[in-house]
DOVO-932673 format. One record per residue (C-alpha): x, y, z; residue number from 1; residue in one letter. Coordinates in nm, 3 decimals, padded with zeros to 5 digits. Each point is the difference from the previous one (the first is absolute). Layout:
BEGIN
        xx        yy        zz   num   residuo
         X         Y         Z   NUM         A
...
***
This chain:
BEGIN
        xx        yy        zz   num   residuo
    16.613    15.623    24.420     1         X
    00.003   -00.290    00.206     2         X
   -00.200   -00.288   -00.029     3         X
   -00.220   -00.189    00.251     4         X
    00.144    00.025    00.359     5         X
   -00.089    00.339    00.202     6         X
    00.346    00.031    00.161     7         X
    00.166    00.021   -00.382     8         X
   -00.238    00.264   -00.056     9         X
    00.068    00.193    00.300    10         X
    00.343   -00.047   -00.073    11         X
   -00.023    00.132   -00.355    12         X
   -00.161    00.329    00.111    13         X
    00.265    00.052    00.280    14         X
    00.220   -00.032   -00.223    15         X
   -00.159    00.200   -00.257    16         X
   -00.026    00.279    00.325    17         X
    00.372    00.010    00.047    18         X
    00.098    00.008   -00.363    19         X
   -00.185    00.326   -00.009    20         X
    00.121    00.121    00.329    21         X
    00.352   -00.032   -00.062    22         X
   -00.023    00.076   -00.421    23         X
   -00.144    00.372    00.152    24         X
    00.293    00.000    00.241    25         X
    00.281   -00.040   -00.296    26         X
   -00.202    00.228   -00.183    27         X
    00.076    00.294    00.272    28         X
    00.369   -00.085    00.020    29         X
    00.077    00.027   -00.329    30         X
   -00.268    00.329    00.008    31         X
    00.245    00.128    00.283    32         X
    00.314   -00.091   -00.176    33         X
   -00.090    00.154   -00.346    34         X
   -00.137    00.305    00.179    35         X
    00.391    00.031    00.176    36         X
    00.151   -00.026   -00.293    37         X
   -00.203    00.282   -00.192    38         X
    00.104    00.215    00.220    39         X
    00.343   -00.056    00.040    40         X
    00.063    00.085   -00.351    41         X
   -00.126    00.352    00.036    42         X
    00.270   -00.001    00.300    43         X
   -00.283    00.095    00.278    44         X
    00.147   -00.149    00.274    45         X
   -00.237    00.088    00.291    46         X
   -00.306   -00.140   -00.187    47         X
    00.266   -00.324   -00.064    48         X
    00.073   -00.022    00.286    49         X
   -00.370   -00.056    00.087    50         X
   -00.067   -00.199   -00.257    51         X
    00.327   -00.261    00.086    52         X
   -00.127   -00.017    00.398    53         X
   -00.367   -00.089   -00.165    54         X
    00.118   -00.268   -00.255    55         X
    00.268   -00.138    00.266    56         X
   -00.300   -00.019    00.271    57         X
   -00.221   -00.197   -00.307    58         X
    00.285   -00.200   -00.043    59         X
    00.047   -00.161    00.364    60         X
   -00.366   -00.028    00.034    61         X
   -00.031   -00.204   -00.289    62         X
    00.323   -00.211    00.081    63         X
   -00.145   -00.053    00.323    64         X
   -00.298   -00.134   -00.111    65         X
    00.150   -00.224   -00.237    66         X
   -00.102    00.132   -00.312    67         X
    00.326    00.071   -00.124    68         X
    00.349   -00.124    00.098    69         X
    00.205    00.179    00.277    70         X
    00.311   -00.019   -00.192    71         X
   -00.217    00.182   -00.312    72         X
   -00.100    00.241    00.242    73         X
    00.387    00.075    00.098    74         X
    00.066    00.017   -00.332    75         X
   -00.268    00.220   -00.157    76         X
    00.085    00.256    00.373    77         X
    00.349   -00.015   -00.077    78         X
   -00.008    00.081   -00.361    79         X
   -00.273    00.264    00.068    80         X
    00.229    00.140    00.283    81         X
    00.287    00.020   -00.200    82         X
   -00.150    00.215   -00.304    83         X
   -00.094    00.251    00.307    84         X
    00.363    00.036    00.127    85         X
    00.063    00.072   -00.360    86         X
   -00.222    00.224    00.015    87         X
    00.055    00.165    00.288    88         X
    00.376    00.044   -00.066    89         X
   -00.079    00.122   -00.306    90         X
   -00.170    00.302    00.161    91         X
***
């Protein structure tokens, strides 16, 4: 914790605030993404299909907000997207 001055303090449980906020927010992407990928392996690609608009819409809203990267975001969407065209030819 911070020492003496009231503005470190303030500071330390803003910070403390967004660490949480955006810790929650990775949490549900990579909720989203491992919840895509369980069901792509059973090859149910209507509830995938869900699933990939879900974790793509997670993704942009945390790359928005600067939690994570917008080239990590490309990349995790673009990986994600590709096992479903897989997937979907496959069918």
């Amino acid at each position: 914790m911070a020492g003496k001055s009231s503005s470190a303090e303030k500071r330390h449980r803003q910070s403390e605030e967004r660490r949480l906020r955006n810790k929650a927010v990775k949490s549900a992407v990579r909720t989203s993404a491992k919840k895509f990928i369980t069901l792509a392996h059973p090859k149910t690609v209507g509830e995938a299909e869900i699933a990939l608009k879900e974790m793509i819409r997670k993704l942009d809203t945390a790359a928005r907000k600067g939690i994570i990267k917008k080239n990590t975001a490309a990349r995790k969407k673009s990986r994600m997207q590709r096992l479903f065209n897989t997937l979907q030819a496959a069918q």
